[in-house]
C-alpha positions as CSV (number, residue, x, y, z in Angstrom):
1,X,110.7,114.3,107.2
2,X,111.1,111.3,109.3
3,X,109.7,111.0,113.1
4,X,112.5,109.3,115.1
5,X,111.0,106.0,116.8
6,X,111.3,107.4,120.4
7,X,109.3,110.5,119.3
8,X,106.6,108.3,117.8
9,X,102.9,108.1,119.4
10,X,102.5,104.8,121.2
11,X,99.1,102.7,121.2
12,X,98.1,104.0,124.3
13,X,98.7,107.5,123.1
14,X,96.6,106.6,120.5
15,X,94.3,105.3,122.0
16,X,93.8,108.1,124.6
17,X,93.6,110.6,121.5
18,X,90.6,108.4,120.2
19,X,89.2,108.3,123.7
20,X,88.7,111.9,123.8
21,X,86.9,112.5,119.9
22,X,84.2,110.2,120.0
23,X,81.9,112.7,119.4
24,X,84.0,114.2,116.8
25,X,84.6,111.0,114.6
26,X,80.9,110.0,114.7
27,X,80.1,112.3,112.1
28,X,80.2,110.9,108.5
29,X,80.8,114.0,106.6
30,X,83.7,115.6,109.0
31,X,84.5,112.8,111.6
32,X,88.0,112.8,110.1
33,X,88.7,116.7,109.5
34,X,92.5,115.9,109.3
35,X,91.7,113.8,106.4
36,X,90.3,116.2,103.9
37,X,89.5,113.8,101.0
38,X,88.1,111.1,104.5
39,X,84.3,111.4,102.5
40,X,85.9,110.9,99.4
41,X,88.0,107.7,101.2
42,X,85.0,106.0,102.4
43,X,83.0,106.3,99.3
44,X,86.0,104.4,97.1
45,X,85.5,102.0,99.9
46,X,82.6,101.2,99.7
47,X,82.6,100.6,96.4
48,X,85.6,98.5,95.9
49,X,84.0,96.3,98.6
50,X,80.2,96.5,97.0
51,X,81.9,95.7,93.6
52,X,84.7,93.3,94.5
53,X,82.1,91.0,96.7
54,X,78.7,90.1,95.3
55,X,76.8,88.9,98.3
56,X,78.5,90.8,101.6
57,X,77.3,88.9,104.7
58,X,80.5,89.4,106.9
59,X,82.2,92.2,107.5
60,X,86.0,92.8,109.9
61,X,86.1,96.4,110.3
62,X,89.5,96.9,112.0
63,X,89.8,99.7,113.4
64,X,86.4,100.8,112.7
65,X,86.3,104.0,115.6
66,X,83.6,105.3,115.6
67,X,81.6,103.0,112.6
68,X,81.6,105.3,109.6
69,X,83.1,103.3,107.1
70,X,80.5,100.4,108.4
71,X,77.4,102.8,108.2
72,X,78.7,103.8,104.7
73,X,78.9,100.2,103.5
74,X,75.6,99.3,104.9
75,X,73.9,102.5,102.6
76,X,75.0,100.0,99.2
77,X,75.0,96.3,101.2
78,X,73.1,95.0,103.5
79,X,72.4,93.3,106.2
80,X,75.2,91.9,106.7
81,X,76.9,90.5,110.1
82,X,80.0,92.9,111.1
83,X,82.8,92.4,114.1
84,X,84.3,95.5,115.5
85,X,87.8,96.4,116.4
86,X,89.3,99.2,117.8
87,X,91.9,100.2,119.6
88,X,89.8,102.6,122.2
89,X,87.2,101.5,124.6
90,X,84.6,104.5,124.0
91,X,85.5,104.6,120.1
92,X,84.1,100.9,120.0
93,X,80.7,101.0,122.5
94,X,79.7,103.6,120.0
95,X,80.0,102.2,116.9
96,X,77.3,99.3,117.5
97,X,75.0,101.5,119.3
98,X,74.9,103.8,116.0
99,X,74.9,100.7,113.2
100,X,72.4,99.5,115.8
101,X,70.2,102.5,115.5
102,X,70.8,102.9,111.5
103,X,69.8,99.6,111.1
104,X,66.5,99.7,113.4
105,X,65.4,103.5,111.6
106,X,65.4,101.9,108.9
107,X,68.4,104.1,106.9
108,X,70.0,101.9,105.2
């Protein structure tokens, strides 16, 4: 079933979507409910990336929301330097303050 372009979301609908689940996708386990194999996702991931590059020290998480797939990299490599992307203002001021915090508690 195809979604006629006029009918599709645009990035500000996006982006307003993403604005309004922060607190929702900064969960690791259920941040993506819509995605029921999203756990799953992130672990294959993270170890595609763990095994593919020996020594991570940089990191482009496009995209990143809310930082899970990040946070999930840094549990098998780090430290490593990371730049942020995303699409919605609140998605990305909360992804550094909770890599931040993971990295400072000592989680990793």
């Amino acid at each position: 079933m195809s979604t006629p372009l006029e009918n599709k979301s645009t990035s500000k609908d996006i982006q307003k979507r993403f604005d309004n689940d922060v607190d929702r996708f900064s969960n690791l386990e259920t941040g993506q409910a819509a995605t029921i194999d999203a756990p799953l996702a992130m672990e294959l991931i993270t170890q595609a990336a763990v095994s593919g590059t020996v020594n991570i020290r940089r990191v482009l998480d496009i995209g990143c929301g809310a930082g899970n797939n990040t946070l999930k990299l840094l549990q098998s490599a780090s430290p490593f330097d990371c730049d942020l992307i995303d699409l919605s203002q609140p998605m990305l001021e909360r992804a550094p303050r909770r890599i931040e915090w993971v990295a400072w508690a000592g989680l990793m």
